[in-house]
N, C-alpha and C positions, 0 to 999 in steps of 0.2 A: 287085883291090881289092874287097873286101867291100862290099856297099849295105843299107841296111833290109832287114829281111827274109829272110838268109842266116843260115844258122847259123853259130852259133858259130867255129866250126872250119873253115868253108867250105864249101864245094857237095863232096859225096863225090864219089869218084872212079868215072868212066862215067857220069853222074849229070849229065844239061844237056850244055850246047856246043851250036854249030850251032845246029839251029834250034828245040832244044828253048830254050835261051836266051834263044831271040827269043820263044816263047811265053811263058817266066816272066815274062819283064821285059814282055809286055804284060797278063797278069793284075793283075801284083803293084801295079799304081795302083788297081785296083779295090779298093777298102776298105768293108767291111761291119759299122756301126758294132751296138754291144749293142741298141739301140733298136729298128730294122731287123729286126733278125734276132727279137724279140721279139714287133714285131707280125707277123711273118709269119703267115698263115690254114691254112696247109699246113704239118703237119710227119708227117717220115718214120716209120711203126712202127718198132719195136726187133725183130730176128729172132725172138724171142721171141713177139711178139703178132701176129708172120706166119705161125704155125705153123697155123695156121687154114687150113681148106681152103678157103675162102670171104673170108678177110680181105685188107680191103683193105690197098693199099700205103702210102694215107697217111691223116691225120684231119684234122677240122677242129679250126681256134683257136680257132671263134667264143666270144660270150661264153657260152653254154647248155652245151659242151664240158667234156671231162675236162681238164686242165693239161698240169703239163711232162713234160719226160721221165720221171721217175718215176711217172707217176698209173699208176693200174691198172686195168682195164679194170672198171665197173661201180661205180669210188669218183668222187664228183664235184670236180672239181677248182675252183681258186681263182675261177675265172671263174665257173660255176656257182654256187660258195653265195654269191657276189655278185647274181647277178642273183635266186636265190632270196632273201635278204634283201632285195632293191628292192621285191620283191613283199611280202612279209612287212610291210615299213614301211608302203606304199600303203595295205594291207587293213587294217593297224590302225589306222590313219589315219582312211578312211572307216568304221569299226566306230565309233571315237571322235565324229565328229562326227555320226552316228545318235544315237548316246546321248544326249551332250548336246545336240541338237534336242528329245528326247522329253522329254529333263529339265528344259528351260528355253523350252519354248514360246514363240514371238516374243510379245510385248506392248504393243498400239499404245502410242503417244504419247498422252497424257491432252489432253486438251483446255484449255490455259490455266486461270485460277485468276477468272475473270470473276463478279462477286457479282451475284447478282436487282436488278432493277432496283427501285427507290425511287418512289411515285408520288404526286402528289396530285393531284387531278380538282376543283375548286370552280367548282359554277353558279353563273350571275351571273341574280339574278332583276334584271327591267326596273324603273323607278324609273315607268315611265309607258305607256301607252298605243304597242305596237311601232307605229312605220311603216310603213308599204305602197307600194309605186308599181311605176315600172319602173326595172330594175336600173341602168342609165345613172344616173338620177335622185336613185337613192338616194346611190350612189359619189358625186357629183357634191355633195351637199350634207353630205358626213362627211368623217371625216379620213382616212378613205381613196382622198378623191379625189388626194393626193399620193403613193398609194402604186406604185409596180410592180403590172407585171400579171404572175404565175405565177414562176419560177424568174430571172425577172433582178430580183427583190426578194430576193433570197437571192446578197449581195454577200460576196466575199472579202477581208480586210482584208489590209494591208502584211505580206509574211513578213519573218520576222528569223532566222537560226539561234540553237538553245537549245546550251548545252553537248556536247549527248549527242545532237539531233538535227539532221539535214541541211535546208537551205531546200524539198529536191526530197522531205524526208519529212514538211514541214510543210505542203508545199504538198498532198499527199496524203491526207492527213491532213482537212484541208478541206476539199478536195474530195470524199471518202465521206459528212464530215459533211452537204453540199451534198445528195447524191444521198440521202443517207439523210432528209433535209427534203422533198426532192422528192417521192420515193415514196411517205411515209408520211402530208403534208400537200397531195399538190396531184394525185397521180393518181384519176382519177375513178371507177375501177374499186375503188381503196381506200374511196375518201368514200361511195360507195353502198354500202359491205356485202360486195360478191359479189366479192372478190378480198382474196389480204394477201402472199401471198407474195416481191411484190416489194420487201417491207418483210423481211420473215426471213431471205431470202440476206443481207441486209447485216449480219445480227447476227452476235456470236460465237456459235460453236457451243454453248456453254456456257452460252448463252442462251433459244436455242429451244425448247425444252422450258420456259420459262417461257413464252414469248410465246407456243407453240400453246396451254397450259392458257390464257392470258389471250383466244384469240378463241374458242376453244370454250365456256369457262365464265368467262364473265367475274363480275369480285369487287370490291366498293369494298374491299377487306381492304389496298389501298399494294404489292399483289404483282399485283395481277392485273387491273387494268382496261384491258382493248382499249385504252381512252381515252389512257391514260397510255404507250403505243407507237405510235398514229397518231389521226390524225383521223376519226372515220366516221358518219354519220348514219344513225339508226335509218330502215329502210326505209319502215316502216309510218306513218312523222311526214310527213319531210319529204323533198327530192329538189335538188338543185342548180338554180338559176334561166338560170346565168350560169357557162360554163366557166372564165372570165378571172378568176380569184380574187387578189385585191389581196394585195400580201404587202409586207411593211419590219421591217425585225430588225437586228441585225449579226451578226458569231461573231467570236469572240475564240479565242487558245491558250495555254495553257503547259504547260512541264516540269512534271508534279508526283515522277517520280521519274527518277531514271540510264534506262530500259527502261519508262518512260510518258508519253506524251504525253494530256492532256486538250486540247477544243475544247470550248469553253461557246457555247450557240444560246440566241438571245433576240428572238424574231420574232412576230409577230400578222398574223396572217389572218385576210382579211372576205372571206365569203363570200354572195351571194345566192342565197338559200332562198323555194322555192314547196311548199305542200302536195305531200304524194307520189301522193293521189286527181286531184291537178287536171292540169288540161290542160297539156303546156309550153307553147303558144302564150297561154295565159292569162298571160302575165309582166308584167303590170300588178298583179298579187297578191304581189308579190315582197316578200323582207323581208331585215334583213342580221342575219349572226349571225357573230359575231367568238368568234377561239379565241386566245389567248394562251400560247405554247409558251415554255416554259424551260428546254433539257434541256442537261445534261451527259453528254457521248461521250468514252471514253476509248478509246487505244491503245496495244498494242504491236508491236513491232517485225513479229510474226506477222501481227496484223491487218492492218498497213500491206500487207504482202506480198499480203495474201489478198483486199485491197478490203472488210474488215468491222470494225465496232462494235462496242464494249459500250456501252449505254447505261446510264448508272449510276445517273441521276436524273430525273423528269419534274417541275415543277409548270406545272400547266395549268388555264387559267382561261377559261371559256365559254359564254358568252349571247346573248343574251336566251332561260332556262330556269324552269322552274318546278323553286323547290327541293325540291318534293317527289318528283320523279324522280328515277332512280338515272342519274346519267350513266356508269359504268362499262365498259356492254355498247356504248352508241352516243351521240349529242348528238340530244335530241329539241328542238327550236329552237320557242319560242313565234314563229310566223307572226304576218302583219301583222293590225292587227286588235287581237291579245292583249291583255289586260290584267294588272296587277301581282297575283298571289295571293301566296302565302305567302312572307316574307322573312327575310334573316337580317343580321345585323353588316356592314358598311361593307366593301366588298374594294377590291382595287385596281382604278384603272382598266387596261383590255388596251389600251387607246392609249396610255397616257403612255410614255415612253422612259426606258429606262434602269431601276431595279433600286430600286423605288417600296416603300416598307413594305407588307407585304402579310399577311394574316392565312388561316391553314391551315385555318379554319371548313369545315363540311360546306356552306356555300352563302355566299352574298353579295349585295351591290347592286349591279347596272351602271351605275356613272356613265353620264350622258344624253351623248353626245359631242358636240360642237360644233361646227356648218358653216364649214367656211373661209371669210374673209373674202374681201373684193373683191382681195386681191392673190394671194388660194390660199394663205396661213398658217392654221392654225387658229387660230382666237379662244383666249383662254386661259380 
């Protein structure tokens, strides 16, 4: 009986039996499929290309190799101008992206679209004769004595989520505003002159370059007065009496577009001021000089992330001054003692609350403030 793998016709005659029988039929399970035999790494020369005195018996398959049985010795076969085109693709690959590096130079990121800030600076000249005493004393008989002392007068109002932003982006939001109030109104190294930079980290980048020209060259021109980005008193006037600077304001927020967020500041600080020639311990010569801040900080989403500011707008109102100085560059504070010189048109007062008609004059009157009664209200 014929099995797979016999011919046709049968096994020829003399041809197996015995035990050559018993070795066909144990090869003939072994089956060596096309694939197999394809990747094999070793294949045998042709007589031909063993005619060689020196040739070897077999070659290799590798992929660098000549091919099938047909290649010829010195022609590259299939495997070969494969691995030469992998090379080929690589190298023009990185030729390609040389080029276009040289041609198209990286290009940072521009710096947001943040506009100069807007400023107005108006001294309040004195209606009467400044006060003097010790700083306790004075606080104590103004409407400052209800105020906070330093950064817990700079309160955070109720968040609400806007459309487009998150409570934890509002709340951030506030919080910069906060620290930006901080630094620029209540650190002591700003209010004397000899330091700003804790105020400039907080700006946008797009920023600073306005506010380094505003501390180097300062300008009443609404672009460039020191005054109009932090609070700082001219060295050569005056000098701080009293670290504990009275503060009371609110901040308020809103959407003004899809990718902004504004926070409007609306705060007054009283500060006690002695001559900069005098002694500190002389603080019986003390006087108070009140700054009135209005500013508007805007955000976006960038900002939020970075912990910085634009400030878009300042009006700031500050006395007791003679208006014939430039507040601009610093706040030179008529000291106790002072008398009324030169005056201008009715301003607002910097104690009243809330968002008082106010006039953009190059100077003004300081209303006289009024000592709180016997229960701690101000008189009206």
């Amino acid at each position: 009986m014929a099995v797979p793998g016999d011919p046709p016709n049968g096994t020829p005659d003399g041809i197996g039996g015995g035990d050559d029988d018993f070795r066909a039929d144990e090869y003939r399970s072994v089956v060596f499929d096309e694939d197999f035999v394809r990747a094999a790494r070793l294949q045998e020369y042709s007589a031909e290309e063993r005619m060689g005195e020196h040739a070897r018996a077999v070659r290799s398959r590798s992929l660098w190799s000549a091919g099938g049985p047909g290649h010829r010795t010195g022609t590259p076969g299939r495997g070969a101008r494969q691995g030469m085109l992998l090379v080929l693709l690589i190298a023009t690959a990185f030729a390609a992206a040389v080029y276009m590096g040289l041609r198209n130079p990286y290009v940072p990121t521009p710096q947001g679209d943040a506009q100069p800030l807007g400023s107005v600076v108006v001294p309040l000249a004195p209606s009467a004769p400044v006060p003097g005493g010790r700083p306790a004393d004075l606080y104590a008989n103004s409407p400052a004595a209800q105020y906070a002392v330093g950064a817990a007068g700079i309160s955070l109002p109720a968040v609400r989520r806007t459309p487009h932003f998150s409570d934890s982006q509002i709340v951030a939001a506030l919080s910069i505003a906060k620290d930006y109030l901080v630094q620029s109104s209540l650190e002591p190294d700003v209010l004397a002159g000899t330091a700003s930079r804790s105020v400039r980290v907080l700006l946008d980048p797009a920023q600073q370059s306005q506010f380094d020209q505003s501390m180097t060259s300062p300008s009443g021109d609404g672009r460039h007065a020191a005054t109009g980005w932090l609070v700082r008193f001219d060295p050569a006037t005056a000098a701080l009496a009293d670290s504990r600077v009275r503060v009371n304001g609110t901040l308020g927020f809103e959407e003004v577009a899809p990718d902004a967020l504004e926070v409007t500041s609306d705060h007054t600080f009283v500060y006690a001021v002695r001559p900069a020639t005098g002694s500190p311990a002389a603080a019986d010569g003390a006087s108070l000089f009140t700054v009135r801040r209005e500013l508007r900080l805007r955000f976006d989403r960038a900002d939020l992330t970075a912990r910085r500011a634009e400030l878009v707008s300042a009006y700031v109102m500050a006395g007791p001054e003679d208006c014939a100085t430039d507040p601009a560059g610093g706040f030179r504070p008529l000291l106790a003692g002072a008398e009324p010189t030169t005056v201008g048109p009715p301003a607002s007062d910097p104690y009243a609350s809330g968002h008082p008609r106010r006039t953009a004059g190059l100077c003004g009157v300081m209303a006289t403030p009024s000592p709180p009664d016997a229960s701690g209200a101000t008189a009206p």
